[in-house]
C-alpha positions as CSV (number, residue, x, y, z in Angstrom):
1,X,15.0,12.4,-11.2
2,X,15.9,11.2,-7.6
3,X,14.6,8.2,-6.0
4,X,14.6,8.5,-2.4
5,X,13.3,5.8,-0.5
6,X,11.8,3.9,-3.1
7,X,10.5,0.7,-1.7
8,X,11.1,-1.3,-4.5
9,X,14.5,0.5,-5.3
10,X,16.2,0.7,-1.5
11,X,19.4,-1.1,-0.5
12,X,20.0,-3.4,2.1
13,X,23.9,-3.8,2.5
14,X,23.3,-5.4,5.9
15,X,25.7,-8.5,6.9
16,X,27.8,-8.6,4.0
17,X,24.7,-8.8,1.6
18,X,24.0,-6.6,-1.8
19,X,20.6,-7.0,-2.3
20,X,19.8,-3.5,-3.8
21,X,17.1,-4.4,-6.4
22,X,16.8,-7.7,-6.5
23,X,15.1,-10.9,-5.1
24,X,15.9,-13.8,-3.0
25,X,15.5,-17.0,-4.2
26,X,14.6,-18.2,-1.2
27,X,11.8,-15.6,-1.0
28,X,10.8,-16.4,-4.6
29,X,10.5,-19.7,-4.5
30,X,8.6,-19.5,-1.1
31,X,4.6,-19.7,-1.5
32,X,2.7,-17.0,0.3
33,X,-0.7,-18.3,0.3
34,X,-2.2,-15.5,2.7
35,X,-5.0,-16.6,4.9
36,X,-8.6,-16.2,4.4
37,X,-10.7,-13.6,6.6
38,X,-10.0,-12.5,10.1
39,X,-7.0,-14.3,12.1
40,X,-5.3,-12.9,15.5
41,X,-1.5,-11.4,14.1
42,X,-0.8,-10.5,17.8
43,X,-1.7,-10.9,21.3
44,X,-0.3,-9.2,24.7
45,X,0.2,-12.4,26.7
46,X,-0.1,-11.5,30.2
47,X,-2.5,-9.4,31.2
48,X,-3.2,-7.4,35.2
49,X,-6.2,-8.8,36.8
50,X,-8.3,-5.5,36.5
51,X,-7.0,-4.9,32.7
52,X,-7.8,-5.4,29.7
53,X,-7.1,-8.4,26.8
54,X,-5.3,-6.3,23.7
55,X,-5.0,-8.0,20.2
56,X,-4.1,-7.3,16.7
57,X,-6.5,-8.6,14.3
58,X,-5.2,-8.7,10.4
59,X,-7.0,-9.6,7.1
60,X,-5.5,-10.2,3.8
61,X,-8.1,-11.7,2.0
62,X,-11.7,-12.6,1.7
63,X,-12.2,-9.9,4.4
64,X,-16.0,-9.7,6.1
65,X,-18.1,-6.2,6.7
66,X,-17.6,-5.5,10.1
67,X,-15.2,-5.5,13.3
68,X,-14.2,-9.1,14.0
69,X,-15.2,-10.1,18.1
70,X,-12.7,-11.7,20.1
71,X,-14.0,-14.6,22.3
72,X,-12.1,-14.8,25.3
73,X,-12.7,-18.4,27.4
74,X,-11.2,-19.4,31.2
75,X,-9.0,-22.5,30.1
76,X,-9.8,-24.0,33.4
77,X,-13.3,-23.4,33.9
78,X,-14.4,-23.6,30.3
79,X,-16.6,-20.7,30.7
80,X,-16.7,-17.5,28.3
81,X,-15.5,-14.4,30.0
82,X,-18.3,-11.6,30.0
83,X,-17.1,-8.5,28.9
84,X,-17.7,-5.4,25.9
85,X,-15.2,-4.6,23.0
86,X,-13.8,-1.6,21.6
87,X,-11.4,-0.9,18.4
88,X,-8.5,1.2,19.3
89,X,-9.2,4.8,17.8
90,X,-5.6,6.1,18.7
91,X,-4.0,4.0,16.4
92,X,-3.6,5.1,12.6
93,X,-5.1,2.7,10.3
94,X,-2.3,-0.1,9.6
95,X,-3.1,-1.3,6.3
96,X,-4.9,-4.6,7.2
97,X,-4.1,-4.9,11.3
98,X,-6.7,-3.4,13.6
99,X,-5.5,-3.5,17.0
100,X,-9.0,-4.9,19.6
101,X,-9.3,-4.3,23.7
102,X,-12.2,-6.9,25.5
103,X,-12.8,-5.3,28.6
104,X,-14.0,-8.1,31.6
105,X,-17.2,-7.2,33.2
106,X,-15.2,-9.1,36.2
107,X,-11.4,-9.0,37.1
108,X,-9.9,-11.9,35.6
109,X,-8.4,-14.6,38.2
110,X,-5.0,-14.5,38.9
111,X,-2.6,-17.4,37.3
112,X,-5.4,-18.4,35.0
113,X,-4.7,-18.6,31.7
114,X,-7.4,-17.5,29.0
115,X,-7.9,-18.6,25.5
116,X,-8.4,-15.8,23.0
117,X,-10.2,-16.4,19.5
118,X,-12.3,-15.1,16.9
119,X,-16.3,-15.2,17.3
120,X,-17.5,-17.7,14.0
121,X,-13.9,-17.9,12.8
122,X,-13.5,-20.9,10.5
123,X,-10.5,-23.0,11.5
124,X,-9.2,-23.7,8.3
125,X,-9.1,-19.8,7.1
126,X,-6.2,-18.9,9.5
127,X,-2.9,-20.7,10.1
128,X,-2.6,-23.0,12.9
129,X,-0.3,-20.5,14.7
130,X,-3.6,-17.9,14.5
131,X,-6.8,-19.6,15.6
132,X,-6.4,-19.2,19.0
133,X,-4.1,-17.0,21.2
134,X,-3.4,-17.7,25.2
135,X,-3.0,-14.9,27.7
136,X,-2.6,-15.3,31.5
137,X,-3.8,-13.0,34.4
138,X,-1.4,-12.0,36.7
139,X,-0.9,-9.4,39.8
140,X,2.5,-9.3,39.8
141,X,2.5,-7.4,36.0
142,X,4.4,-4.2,36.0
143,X,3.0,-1.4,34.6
144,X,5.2,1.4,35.3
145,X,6.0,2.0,31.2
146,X,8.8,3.7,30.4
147,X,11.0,2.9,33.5
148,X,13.0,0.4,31.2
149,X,14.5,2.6,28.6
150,X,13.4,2.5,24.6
151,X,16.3,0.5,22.7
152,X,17.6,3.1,19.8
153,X,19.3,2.0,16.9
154,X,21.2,4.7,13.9
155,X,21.8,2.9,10.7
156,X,22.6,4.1,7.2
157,X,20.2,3.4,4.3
158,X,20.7,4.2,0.9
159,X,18.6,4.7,-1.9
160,X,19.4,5.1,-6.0
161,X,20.3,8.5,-6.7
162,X,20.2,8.8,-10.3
163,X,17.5,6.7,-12.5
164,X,19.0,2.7,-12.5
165,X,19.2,0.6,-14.8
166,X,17.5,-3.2,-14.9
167,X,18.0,-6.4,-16.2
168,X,17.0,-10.0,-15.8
169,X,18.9,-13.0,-14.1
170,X,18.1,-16.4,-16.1
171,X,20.5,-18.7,-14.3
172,X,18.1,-19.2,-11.2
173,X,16.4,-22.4,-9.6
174,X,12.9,-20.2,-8.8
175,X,12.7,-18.4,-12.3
176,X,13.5,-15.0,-13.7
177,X,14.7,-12.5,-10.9
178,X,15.4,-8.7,-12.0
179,X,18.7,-6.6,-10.9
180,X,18.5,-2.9,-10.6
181,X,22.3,-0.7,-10.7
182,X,22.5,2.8,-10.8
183,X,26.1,5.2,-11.2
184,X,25.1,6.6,-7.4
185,X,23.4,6.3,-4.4
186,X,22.1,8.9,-1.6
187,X,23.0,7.6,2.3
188,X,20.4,8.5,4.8
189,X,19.9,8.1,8.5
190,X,17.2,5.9,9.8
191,X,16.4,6.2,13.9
192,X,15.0,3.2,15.2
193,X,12.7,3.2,18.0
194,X,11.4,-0.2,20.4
195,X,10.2,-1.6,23.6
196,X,12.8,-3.4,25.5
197,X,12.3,-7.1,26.4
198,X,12.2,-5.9,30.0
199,X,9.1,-3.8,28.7
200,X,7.1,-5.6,26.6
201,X,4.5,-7.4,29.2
202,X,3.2,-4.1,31.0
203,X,3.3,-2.0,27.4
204,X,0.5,-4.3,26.4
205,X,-1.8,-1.9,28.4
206,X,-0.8,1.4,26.7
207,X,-0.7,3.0,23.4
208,X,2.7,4.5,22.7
209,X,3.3,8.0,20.8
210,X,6.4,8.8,20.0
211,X,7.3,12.5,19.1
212,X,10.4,13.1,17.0
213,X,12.5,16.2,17.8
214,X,15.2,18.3,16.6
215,X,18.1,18.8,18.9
216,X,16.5,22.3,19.7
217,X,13.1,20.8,20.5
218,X,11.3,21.4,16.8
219,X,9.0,18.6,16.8
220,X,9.8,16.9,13.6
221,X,7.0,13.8,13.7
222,X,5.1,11.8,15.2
223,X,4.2,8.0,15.1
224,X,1.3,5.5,16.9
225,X,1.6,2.2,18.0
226,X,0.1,-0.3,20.3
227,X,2.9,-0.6,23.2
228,X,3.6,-4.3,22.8
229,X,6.1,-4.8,20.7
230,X,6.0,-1.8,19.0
231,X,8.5,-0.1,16.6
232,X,8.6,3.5,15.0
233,X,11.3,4.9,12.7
234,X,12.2,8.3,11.3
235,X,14.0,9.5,7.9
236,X,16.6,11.7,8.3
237,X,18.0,12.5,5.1
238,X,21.0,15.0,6.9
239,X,23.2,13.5,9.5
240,X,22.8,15.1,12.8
241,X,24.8,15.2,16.0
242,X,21.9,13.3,18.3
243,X,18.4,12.5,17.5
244,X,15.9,13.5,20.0
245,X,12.4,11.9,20.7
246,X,9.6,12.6,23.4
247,X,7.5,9.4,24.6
248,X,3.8,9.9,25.9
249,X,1.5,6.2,27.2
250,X,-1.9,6.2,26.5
251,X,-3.6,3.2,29.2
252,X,-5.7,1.3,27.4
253,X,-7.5,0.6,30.8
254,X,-8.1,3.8,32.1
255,X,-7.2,6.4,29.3
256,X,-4.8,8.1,31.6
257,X,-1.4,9.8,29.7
258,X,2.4,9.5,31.1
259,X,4.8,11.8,29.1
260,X,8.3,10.7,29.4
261,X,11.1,13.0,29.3
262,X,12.9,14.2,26.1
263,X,15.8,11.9,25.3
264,X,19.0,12.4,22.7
265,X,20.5,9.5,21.2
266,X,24.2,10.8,19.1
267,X,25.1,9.5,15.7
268,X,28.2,8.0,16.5
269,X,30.3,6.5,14.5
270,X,27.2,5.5,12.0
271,X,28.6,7.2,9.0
272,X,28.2,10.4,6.7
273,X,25.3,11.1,4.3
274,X,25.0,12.5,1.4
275,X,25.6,11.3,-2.2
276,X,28.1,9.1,-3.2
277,X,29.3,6.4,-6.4
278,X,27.9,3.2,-6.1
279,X,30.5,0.6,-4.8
280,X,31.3,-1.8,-8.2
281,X,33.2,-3.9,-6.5
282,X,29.8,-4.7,-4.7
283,X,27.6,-5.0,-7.6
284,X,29.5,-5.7,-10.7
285,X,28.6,-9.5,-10.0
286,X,25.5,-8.6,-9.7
287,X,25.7,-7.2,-13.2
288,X,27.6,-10.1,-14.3
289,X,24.8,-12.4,-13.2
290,X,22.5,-10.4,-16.3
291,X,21.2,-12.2,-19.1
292,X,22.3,-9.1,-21.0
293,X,24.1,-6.4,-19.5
294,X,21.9,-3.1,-18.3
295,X,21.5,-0.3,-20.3
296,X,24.8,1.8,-18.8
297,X,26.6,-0.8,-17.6
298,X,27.8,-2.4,-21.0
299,X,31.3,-2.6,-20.2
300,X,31.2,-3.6,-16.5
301,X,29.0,-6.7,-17.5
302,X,31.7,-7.5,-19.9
303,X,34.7,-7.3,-17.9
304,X,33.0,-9.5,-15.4
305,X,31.8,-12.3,-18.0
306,X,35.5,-11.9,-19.3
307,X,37.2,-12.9,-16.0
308,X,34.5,-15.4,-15.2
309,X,35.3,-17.1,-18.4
310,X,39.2,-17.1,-17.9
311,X,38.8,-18.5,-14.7
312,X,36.7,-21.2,-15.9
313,X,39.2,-21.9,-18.6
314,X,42.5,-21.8,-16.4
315,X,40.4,-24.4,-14.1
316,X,39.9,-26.6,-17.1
317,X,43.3,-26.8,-18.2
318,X,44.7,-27.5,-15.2
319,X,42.4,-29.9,-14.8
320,X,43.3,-31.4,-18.6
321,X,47.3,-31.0,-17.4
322,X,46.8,-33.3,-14.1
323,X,45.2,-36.0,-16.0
324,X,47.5,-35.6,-18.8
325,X,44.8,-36.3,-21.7
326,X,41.6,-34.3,-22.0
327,X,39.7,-33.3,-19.2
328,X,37.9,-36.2,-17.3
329,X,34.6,-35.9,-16.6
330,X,35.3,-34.8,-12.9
331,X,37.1,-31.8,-13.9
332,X,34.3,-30.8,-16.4
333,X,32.3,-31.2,-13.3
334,X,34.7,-29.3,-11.4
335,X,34.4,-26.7,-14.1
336,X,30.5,-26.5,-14.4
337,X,30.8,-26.5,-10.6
338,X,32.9,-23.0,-10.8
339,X,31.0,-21.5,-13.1
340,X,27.9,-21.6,-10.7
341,X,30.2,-20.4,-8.2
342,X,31.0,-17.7,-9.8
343,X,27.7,-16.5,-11.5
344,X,26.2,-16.5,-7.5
345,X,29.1,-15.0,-5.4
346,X,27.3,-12.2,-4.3
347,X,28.4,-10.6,-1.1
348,X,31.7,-12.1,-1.4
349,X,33.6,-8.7,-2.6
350,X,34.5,-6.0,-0.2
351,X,31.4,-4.9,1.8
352,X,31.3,-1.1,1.6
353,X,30.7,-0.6,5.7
């Protein structure tokens, strides 16, 4: 049975790391206490006189019936800012995140800046960073999307091939963490799609589609976001000389569309696909971190346990020979000190890029 892009099975060999199964302790020993109710997740910052105020409204927990209403105030004048609201219908539901548009009755006044919050929202149910959102009105915003080019990106993912194997790591500050190793891993292409700093201000008025396409013009895809800051990726599980895509702007203001032409991005020098042994040298001490070694992987887990513990033994002796008695209790520190070392050096071994 194949696992292709399994979430909880993918690899992420990025910067030297082998992180293909298993947990950070950093991320496990971090509390995510998720807010309660509505809070703002995201808000275009500068907005044209005449347009519109755009924000992405999340709720993890404790969510209320109903569309949440922003409250939009004139920082300088105090005064609430007439206006209706609408939920963005071009958007695909985004697991929690609705994206809002508050539409003045008036224009807004340029260089003012505007407060954005939730109507009724408790203070302490949101993090301090999402109570309240500031944009500022200006006529100098440029709207012309698309004349700053999307940035692309072609990377290599890869994803167990064959059924892994798991175990469990006992020798960690934050608890149990699990490992996952399989004999071979399947390489695919992910294309990478997102607004340009240079962008980002005036693609807070537009809803972005991006259509994926095959070097002949087969449309392979397609993928909604709101503009600002926006990011859309495709799977591509057979390399290809160039990956194509089509961009079309939807204005939240006015509702009018602005196709872009078809653009080709090549693969380069990203690599092959395809199916291919999993790199030991990578994982094995990964394997050697196991409480007991995965099903499979009997003898690798040995073999690493093995040299760990002659390492740790040549450092003890030559500790014992400098001191010439038995070892002092600095080099059993010294010792207790490698064999950390050597149960979390991860990453250290040849990365396979």
């Amino acid at each position: 049975m194949h696992h292709r892009r399994s979430v909880a099975l993918t690899l992420a060999l990025m910067g030297g790391l082998a992180a293909m199964g298993t947990s950070s302790p950093s991320e496990a020993c971090t509390p995510n206490i998720p807010a309660r109710g509505d809070y703002l997740a995201s808000v275009a910052r500068t907005v044209p006189l005449d347009g519109v105020v755009v924000a992405g409204v999340r709720c993890d927990v404790d969510c209320p019936e109903g569309t949440p209403a922003l409250v939009v105030k004139d920082k300088g004048t105090g005064e609430v800012v007439a206006g209706t609201q609408e939920l963005v219908a071009d958007l695909p539901a985004a697991g929690p995140e609705r994206v809002l548009v508050f539409r003045p009755a008036a224009p807004l006044a340029e260089g003012h800046t505007y407060s954005v919050t939730l109507e009724g929202q408790d203070p302490s149910d949101a993090r301090s960073d999402a109570r309240e959102a500031e944009v500022r009105a200006s006529a100098d915003l440029d709207l012309e999307v698309g004349a700053h080019a999307m940035v692309a990106s072609v990377r290599l993912e890869d994803s167990w091939y064959d059924t892994p194997s798991c175990c469990e790591i006992t020798m960690s500050a934050c608890g149990p963490e699990q490992v996952c190793v399989a004999n071979e891993v399947e390489r695919y292409v992910v294309f990478r799609l997102h607004n340009s700093e240079a962008a980002l201000d005036g693609a807070g008025q537009y809803v972005q589609t991006v259509t994926f396409l095959s070097p002949d013009g087969a449309g392979l895809g397609e993928q909604t976001a709101w503009g600002w800051g926006g990011s859309v990726e495709h799977i591509y599980m057979d390399a290809a000389p160039e990956y194509c895509y089509q961009v079309t702007y939807k204005s939240l203001i006015d509702g009018a569309t602005i196709e872009k032409e078809r653009t080709c991005v090549p693969h380069g020098d990203a690599g092959a696909t395809g199916v291919f042994p999993t790199d030991m040298e990578v994982f094995s001490p990964q394997i050697g971190r196991c409480s007991s070694p995965p099903k499979g992987f009997e003898d690798v887990w040995s073999a690493v346990r093995n040299e760990w513990a002659t390492e740790i033994r040549e450092a003890h002796e030559s500790c014992s020979v400098s001191t010439g008695r038995g070892a002092s209790s600095g080099c059993a520190l010294s010792a207790i000190g490698l064999a950390l070392a050597l149960a979390g050096r991860v990453g250290r071994r040849r990365n396979r890029r």
